[in-house]
C-alpha positions in Angstrom: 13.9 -86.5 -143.8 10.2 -85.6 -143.0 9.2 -86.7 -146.5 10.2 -89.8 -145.6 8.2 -90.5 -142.3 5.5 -88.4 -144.0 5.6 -91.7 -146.6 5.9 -94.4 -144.5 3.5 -93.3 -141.8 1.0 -94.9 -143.6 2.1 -98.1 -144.1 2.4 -98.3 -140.4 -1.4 -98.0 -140.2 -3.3 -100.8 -138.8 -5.6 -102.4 -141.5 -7.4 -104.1 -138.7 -8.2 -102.7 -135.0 -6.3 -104.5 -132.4 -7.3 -107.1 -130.7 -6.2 -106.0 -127.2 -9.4 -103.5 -127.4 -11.8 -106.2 -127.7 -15.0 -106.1 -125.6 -14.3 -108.0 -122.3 -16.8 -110.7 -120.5 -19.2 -108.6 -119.3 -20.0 -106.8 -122.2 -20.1 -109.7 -124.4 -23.0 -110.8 -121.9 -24.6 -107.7 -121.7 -24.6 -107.6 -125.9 -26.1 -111.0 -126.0 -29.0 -110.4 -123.4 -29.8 -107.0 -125.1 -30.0 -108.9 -128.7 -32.0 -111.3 -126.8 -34.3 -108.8 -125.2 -35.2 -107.1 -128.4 -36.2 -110.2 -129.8 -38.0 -111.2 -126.4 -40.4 -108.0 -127.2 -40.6 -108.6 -130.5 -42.2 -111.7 -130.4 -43.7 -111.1 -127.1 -45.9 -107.9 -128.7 -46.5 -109.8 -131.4 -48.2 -113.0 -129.5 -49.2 -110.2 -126.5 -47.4 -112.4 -123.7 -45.9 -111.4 -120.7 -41.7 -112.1 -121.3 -40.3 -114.3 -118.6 -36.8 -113.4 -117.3 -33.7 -115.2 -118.8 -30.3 -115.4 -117.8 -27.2 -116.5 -119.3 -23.8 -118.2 -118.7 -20.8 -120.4 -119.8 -20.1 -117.6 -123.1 -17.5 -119.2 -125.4 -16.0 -117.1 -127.8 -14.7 -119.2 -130.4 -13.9 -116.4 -133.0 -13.3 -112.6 -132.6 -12.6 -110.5 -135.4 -11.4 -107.1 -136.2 -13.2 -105.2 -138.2 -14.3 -101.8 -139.2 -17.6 -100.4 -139.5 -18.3 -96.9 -140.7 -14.3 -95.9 -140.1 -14.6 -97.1 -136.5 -13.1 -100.0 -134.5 -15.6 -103.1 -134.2 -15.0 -106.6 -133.4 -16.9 -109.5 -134.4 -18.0 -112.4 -132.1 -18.8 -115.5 -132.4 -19.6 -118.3 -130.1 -21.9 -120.1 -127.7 -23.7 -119.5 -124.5 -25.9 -121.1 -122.0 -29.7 -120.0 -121.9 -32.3 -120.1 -118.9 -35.6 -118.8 -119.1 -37.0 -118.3 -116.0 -41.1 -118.2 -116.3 -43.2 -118.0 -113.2 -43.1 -122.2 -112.7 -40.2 -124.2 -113.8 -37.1 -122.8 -115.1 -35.5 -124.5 -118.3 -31.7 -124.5 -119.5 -31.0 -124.6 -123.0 -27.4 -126.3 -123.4 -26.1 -124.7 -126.3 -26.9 -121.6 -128.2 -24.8 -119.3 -130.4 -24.5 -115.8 -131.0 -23.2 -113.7 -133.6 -22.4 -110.3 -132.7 -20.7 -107.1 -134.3 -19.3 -104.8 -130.9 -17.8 -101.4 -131.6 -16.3 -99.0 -129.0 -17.5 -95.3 -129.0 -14.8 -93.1 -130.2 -14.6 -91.9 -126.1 -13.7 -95.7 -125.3 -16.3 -95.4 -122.0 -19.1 -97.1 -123.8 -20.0 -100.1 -126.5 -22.2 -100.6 -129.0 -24.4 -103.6 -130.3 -24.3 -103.1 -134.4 -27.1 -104.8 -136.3 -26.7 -105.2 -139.9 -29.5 -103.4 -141.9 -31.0 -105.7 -145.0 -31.2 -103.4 -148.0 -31.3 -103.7 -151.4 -28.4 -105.6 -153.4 -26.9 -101.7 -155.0 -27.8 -99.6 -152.1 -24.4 -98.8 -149.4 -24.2 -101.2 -146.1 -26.2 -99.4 -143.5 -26.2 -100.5 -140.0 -27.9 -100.0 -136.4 -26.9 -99.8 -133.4 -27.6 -100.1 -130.0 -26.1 -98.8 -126.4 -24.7 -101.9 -124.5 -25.0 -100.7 -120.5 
């Protein structure tokens, strides 16, 4: 009898995480501003200009997918979000931007992770970042 559940254990593995441990709201927005942060300083050391403050609102996820990434939970997000960049005069709103962002859960569960794909050569392994979300 224990060979048996010992066999069919597996196929009761997920293949995919589920989707009730997806990254809420809040960390969606934190993800995006921290993506957008990074390229804020980016650019802003490479021009040597002082980054203005942005905030965002109105996310819309309009795909989330389970993944995995290095034998660990992730979910992938797609969607749209509201920009505005707030420099010392005038602020502007951008309608409509989109994101595309991989999230993964530590193995804890207190914390998430921004994952940034790394570009490498065509026959070397997927390697990838990533980044605290707080």
């Amino acid at each position: 009898m224990a060979s048996i559940f010992i066999l069919l254990l597996p196929a009761c593995a997920a293949s995919t995480p589920p989707r009730e441990f997806s990254p809420g709201g809040a960390i969606v927005q934190k993800a995006i501003l921290l993506q957008l942060q990074q390229t804020q300083s980016a650019l802003g050391d490479s021009l040597q200009v002082k980054k203005p403050g942005v905030s965002i609102k109105d996310i819309k996820v309009k795909s989330l997918d389970p993944v995995y990434v290095s034998r660990l939970a992730a979910y992938h997000l797609q969607g749209t979000y509201k920009l505005t960049i707030k420099p010392d005069s005038q602020p502007s709103t951008q309608q409509v931007n989109e994101f595309d962002l991989y999230l993964q859960r530590q193995i804890e569960g207190k914390s998430w992770r921004l994952l940034k794909r790394e570009v490498n050569p065509a026959d070397s392994p997927e390697q990838w970042k990533s980044y605290l979300v707080n």
